[in-house]
C-alpha positions as semicolon CSV with decimal commas, in nm:
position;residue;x (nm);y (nm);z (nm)
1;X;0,000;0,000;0,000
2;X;0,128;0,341;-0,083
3;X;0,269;0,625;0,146
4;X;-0,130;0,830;0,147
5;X;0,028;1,170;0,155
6;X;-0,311;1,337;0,164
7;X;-0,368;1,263;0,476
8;X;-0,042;1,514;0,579
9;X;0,020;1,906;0,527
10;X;0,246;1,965;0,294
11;X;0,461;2,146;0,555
12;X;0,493;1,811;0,746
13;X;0,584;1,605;0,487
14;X;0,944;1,774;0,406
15;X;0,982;1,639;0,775
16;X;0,931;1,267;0,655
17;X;1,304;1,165;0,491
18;X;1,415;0,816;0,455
19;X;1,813;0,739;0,424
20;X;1,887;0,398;0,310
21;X;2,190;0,262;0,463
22;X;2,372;-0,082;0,298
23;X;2,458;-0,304;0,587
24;X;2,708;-0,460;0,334
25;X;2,933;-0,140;0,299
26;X;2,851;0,056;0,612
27;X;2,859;-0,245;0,918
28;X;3,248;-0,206;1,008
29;X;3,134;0,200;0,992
30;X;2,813;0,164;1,205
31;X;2,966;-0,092;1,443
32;X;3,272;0,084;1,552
33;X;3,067;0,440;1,552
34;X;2,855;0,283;1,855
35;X;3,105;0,110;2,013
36;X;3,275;0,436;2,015
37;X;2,960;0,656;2,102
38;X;2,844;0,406;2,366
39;X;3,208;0,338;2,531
40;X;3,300;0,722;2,566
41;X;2,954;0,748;2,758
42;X;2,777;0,975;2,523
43;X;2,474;0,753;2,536
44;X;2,299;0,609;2,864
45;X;2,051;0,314;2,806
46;X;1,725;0,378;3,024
47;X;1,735;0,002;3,282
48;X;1,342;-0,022;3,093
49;X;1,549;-0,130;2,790
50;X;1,646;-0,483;2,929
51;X;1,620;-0,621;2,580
52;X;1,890;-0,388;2,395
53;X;2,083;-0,450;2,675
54;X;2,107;-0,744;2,683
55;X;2,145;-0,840;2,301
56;X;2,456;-0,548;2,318
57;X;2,568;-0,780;2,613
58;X;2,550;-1,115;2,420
59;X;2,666;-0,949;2,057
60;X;2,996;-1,123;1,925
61;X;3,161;-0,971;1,636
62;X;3,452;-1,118;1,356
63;X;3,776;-0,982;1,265
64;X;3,550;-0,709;1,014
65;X;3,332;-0,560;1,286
66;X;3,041;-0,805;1,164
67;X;2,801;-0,876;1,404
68;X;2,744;-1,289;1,415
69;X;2,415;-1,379;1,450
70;X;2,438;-1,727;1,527
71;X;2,093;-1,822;1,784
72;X;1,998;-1,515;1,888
73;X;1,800;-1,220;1,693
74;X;1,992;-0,876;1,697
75;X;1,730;-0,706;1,526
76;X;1,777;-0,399;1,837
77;X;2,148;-0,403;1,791
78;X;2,090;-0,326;1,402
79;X;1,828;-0,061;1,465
80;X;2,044;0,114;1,768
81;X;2,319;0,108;1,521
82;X;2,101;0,296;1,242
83;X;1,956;0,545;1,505
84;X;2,352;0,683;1,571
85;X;2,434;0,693;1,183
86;X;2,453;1,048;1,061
87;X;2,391;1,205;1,369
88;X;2,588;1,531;1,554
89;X;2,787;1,475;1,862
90;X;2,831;1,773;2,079
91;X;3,119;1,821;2,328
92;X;3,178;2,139;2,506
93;X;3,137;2,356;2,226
94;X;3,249;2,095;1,955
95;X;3,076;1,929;1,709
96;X;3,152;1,636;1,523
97;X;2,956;1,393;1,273
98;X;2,885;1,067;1,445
């Protein structure tokens, strides 16, 4: 079924932008961004979370920063990876591209 965009101002829709991201080319990228993001405490994971937790807890990774997904579904892991790509860090007056 089609996007309906009659239902939505015009005004709201230049809100509505969807960047596709190849988890072929961009996983050593992603992976290593929120390892880095999440290790230097920049992001705190609200306790209610217990699932994301603990799939980030039981994630294994190969040589290339490739998550293994042997018995377990990491389906958070890949989605808390796409919510830090392209965003802005900001550090005491500093910003840099996350």
């Amino acid at each position: 079924m089609p996007f309906d965009t009659s239902l939505y101002e015009e005004e709201d829709l230049k809100y509505c932008k969807v960047r596709p991201v190849n988890f072929g080319t961009q996983h050593r990228h992603l992976m290593s961004n929120m390892i880095s993001v999440v290790s230097k405490g920049y992001v705190a994971i609200d306790p209610r979370f217990q699932e994301l937790i603990q799939q980030l807890r039981i994630a294994k990774m190969d040589d290339n920063l490739a998550l293994i997904k042997k018995v377990h579904s990491l389906d958070l892991v890949d989605s808390f990876r796409l919510n830090l790509c392209g965003g802005v860090c900001m550090n005491s007056n500093k910003k840099r591209k996350i």
